[in-house]
C-alpha positions in Angstrom: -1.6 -11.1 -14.6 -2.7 -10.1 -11.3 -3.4 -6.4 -10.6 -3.6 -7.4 -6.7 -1.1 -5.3 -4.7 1.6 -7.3 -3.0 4.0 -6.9 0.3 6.9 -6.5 -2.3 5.2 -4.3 -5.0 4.4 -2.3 -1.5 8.1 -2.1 -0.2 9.5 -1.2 -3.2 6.8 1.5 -2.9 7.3 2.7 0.2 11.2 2.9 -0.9 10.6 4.4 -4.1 8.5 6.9 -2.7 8.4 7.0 1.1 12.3 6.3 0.6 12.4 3.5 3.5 13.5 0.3 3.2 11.4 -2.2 4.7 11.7 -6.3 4.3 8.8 -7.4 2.2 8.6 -10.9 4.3 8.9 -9.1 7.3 5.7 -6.9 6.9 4.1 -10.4 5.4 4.9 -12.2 8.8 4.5 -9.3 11.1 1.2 -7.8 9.8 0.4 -6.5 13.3 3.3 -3.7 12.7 2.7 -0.3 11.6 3.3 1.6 9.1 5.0 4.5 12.4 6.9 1.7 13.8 8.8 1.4 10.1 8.7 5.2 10.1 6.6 5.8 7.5 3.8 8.6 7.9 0.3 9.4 6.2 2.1 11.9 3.8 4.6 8.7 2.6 1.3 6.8 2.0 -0.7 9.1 0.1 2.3 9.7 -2.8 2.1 5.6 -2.2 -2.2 5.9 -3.2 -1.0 8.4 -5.7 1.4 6.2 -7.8 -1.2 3.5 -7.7 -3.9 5.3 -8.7 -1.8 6.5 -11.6 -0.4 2.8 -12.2 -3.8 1.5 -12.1 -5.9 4.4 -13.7 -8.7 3.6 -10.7 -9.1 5.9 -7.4 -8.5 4.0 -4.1 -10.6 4.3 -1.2 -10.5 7.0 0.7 -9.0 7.1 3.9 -6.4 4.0 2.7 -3.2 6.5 3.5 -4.6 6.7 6.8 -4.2 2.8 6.9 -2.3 1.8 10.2 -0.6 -1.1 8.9 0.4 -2.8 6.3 -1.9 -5.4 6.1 -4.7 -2.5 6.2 -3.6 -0.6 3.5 -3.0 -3.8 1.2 -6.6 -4.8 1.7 -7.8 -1.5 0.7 -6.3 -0.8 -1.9 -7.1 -4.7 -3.0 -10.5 -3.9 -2.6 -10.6 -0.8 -4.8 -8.7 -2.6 -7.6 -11.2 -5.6 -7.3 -14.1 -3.0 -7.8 -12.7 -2.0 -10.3 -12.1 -5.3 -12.3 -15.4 -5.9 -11.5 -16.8 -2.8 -12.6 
């Protein structure tokens, strides 16, 4: 199984905790959009960080909630959980 975060494990996030409804294939095929245009702020992405880093018992980088988009923040937070597999 792949720990590797998703654009629908993220939009069921961002619902869940940012309580916004955004299309998972629409943040796949738009990954120039950000996170303000779908009305989502830095405080809806840190209790996103938070429930991963609980989820995932790993920190993620620093700085990912201040991701700008979508595509950002799933990269970071890919890379922390592939440091940590690796660790």
């Amino acid at each position: 199984m792949s720990t590797a975060l998703t654009h629908a494990e993220l939009a069921s996030l961002i619902r869940t905790r940012a309580g916004i409804t955004v299309d998972a294939l629409d943040m796949e095929s738009r990954p120039d959009v950000t996170f303000e245009e779908y009305g989502i702020d830095s405080l809806g992405l840190l209790g996103i960080v938070g429930e991963l880093e609980n989820r995932h018992s790993t920190r993620i980088s620093s700085g990912a909630e201040l991701s700008k988009t979508p595509a950002e923040f799933i990269d970071v937070v890919n890379a922390s959980l592939t440091a940590k597999a690796g660790a």
